[in-house]
C-alpha positions as CSV (number, residue, x, y, z in Angstrom):
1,X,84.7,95.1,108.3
2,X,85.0,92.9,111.4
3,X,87.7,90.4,109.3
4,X,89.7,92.8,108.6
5,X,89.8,95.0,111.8
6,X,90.5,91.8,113.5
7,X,93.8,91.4,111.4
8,X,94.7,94.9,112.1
9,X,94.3,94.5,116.0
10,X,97.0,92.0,115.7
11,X,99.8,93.7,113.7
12,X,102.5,93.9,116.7
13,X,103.6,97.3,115.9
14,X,100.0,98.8,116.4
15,X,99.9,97.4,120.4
16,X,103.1,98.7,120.8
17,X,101.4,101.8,120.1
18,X,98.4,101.7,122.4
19,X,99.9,102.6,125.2
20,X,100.8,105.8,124.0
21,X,97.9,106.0,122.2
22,X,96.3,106.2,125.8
23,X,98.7,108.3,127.4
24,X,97.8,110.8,124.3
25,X,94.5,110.5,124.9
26,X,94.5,111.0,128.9
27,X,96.4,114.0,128.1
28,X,93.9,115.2,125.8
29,X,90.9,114.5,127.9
30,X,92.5,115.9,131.4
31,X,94.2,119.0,129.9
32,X,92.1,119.6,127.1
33,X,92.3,123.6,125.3
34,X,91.6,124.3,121.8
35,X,95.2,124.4,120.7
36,X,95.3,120.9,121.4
37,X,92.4,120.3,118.2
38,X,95.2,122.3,115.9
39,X,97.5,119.2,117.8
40,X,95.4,116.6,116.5
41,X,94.6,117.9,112.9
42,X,98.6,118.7,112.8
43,X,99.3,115.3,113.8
44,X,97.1,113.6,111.5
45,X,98.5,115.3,108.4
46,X,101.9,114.9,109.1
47,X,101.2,111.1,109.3
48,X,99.3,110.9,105.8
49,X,102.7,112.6,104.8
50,X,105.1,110.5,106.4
51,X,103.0,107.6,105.2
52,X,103.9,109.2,101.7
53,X,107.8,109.7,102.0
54,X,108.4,106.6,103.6
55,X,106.6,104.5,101.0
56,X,108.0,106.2,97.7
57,X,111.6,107.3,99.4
58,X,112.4,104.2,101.6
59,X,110.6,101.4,100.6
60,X,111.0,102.3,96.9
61,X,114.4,103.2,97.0
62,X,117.1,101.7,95.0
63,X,118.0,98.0,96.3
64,X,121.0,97.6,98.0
65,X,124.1,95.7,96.5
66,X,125.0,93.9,99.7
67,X,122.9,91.0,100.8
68,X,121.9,91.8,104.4
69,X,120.3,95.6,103.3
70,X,118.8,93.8,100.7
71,X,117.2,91.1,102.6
72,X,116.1,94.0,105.1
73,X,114.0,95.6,102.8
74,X,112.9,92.7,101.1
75,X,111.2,92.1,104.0
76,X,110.3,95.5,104.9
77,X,108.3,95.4,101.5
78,X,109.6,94.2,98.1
79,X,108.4,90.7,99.5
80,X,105.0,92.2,100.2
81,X,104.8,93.2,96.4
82,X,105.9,89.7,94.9
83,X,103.9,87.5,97.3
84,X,101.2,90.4,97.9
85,X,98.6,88.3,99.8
86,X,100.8,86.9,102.1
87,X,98.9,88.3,105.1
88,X,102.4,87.8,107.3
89,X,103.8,89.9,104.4
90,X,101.2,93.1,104.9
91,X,103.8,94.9,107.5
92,X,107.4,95.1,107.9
93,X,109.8,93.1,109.9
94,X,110.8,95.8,112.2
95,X,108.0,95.6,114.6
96,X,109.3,98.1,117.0
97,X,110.1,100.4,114.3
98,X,106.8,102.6,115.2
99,X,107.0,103.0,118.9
100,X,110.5,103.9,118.6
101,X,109.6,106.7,115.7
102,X,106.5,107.8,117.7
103,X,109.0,108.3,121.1
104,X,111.3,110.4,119.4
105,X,109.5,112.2,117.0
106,X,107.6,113.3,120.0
107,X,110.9,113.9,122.0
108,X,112.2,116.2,119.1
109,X,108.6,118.4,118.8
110,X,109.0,118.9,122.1
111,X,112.3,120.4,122.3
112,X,111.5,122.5,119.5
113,X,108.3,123.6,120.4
114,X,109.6,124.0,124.2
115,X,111.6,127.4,122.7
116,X,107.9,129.5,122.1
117,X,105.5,127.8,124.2
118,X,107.2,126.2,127.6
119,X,108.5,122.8,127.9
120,X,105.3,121.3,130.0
121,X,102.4,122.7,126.5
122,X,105.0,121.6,124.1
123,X,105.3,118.2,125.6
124,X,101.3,118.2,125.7
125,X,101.0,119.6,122.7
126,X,103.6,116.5,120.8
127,X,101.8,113.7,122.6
128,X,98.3,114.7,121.3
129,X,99.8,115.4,118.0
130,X,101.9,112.5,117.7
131,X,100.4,109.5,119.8
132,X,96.7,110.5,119.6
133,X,96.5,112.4,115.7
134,X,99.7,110.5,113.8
135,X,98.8,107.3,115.5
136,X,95.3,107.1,114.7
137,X,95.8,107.9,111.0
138,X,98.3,105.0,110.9
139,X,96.0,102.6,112.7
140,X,93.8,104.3,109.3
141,X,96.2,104.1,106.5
142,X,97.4,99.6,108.0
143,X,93.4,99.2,108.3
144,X,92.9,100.7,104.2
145,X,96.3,98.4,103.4
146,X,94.8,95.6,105.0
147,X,91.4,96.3,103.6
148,X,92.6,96.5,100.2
149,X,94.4,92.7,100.4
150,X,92.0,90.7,101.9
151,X,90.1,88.9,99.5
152,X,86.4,89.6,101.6
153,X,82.8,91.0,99.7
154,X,83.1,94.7,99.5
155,X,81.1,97.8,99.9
156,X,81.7,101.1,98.0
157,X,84.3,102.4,100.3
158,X,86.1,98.9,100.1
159,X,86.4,98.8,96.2
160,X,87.5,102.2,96.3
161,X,90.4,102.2,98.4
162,X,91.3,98.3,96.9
163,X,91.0,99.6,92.9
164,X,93.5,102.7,93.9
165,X,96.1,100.9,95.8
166,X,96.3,97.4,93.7
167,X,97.2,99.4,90.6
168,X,100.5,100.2,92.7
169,X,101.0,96.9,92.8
170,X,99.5,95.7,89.8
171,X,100.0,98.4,87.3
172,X,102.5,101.0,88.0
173,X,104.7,100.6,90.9
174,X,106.0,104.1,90.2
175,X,102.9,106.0,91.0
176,X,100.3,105.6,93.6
177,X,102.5,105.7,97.0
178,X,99.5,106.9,99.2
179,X,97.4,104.1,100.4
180,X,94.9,105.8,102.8
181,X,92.1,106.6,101.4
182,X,91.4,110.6,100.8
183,X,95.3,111.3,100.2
184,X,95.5,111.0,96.4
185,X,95.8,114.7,96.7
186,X,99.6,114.0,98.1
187,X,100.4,112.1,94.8
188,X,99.1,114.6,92.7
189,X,101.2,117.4,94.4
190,X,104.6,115.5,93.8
191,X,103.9,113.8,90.3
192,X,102.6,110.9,91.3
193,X,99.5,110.5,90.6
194,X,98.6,107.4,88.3
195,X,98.2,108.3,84.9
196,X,97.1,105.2,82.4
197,X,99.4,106.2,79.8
198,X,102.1,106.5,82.0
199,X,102.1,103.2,83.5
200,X,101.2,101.2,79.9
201,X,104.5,102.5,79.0
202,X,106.4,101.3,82.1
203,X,104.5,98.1,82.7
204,X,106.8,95.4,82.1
205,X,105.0,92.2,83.0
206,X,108.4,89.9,83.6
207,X,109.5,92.8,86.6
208,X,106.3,94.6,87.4
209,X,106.0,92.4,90.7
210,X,109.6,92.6,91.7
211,X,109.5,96.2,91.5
212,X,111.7,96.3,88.4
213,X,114.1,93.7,89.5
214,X,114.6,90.7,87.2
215,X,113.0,88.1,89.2
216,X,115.7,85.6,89.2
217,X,118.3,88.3,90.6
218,X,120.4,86.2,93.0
219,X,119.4,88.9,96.1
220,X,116.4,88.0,95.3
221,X,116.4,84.3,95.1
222,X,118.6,84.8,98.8
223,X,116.4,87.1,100.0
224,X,113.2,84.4,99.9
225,X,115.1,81.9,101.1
226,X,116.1,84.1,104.1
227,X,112.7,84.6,105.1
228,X,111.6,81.1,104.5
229,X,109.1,82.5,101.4
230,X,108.6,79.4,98.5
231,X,110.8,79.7,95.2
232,X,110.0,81.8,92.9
233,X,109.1,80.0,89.4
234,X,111.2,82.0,86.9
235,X,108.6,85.1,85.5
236,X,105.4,85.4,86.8
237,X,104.0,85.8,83.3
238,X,106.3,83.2,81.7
């Protein structure tokens, strides 16, 4: 959908990206073998994974006790899950995050790689994997996030990938952490797969939104104010 690639063409941390993105590519195009397919497909999966951990190990981890942690990750993505269609609330604050992550992930393949294959193929081999095959199944997984928030008309593909990641938000925040659509396989091989049983008997309507927090928890209540997000009116449901 135009709309919603047109919101995903603006999220900071993707054109931070793009320029390796094209550096990946050139590399691809100019030195181009077969091992540098295995690149791409290696790339790519590792991403859907990372995608995975980060969401269920990081963003879901237990909140911190001290207010400045706190208000990190509340902006990182607990405030995505209480105001959820708050478009300035889709990413995370820490726009360079990404470019850095994608700079020394590849740094690190390549000095590992560089020990069976030569330092100049290992370096070609990391960009392709990392800048071409990661980064375009993120610029994937942000334009299946944004897809499933927007409130647009649509198609089959659209309702798919919207039904499977809003009952992460809406009915078990426990379950669910892969948003790209395809990857449900990745929940399924680590338990979390959503299971309607399951999440009736964690749903609890006063948290669910706060990701189990009680609403009016003072890191909470600082945490909005920090980022200049309205008050929150006591439960959602009260």
């Amino acid at each position: 959908m135009f709309e919603v690639w047109r919101i995903v063409s603006r999220m900071g941390h993707l054109q931070r990206l793009a320029p390796l993105w094209l550096i990946g590519m050139a590399v691809l195009v100019t030195r181009f073998q077969p091992v540098l397919l295995v690149a791409l497909a290696y790339g790519v999966a590792l991403q859907f994974l990372v995608e995975y951990a980060m969401h269920r190990f990081l963003y879901h981890r237990r909140p911190p006790q001290m207010q400045g942690p706190f208000n990190q990750l509340y902006r990182d993505h607990i405030g995505h899950h209480e105001f959820p269609t708050d478009p300035d609330l889709l990413t995370g604050g820490n726009r360079w995050f990404a470019a850095v992550f994608a700079l020394v992930s590849a740094g690190l393949h390549t000095l590992a790689l560089a020990l069976f294959m030569g330092i100049g193929a290992a370096a070609g081999f990391s960009v392709v994997a990392l800048w071409v095959g990661s980064v375009s199944a993120y610029v994937f997984y942000e334009y299946c996030h944004t897809l499933a928030h927007v409130n647009l008309p649509k198609g089959r593909f659209g309702r798919h990938v919207t039904r499977s990641h809003l009952a992460h938000h809406y009915q078990d925040h426990h379950a669910t952490f892969h948003v790209s659509a395809g990857m449900g396989w990745i929940d399924r091989l680590f338990g979390t797969g959503h299971d309607p049983q399951a999440a009736r008997a964690r749903y609890d309507r006063d948290t669910m939104m706060s990701l189990g927090m009680d609403p009016d928890d003072l890191r909470l209540v600082l945490a909005r104010k920090a980022w200049g997000l309205p008050g929150w009116p006591g439960r959602r449901h009260g």
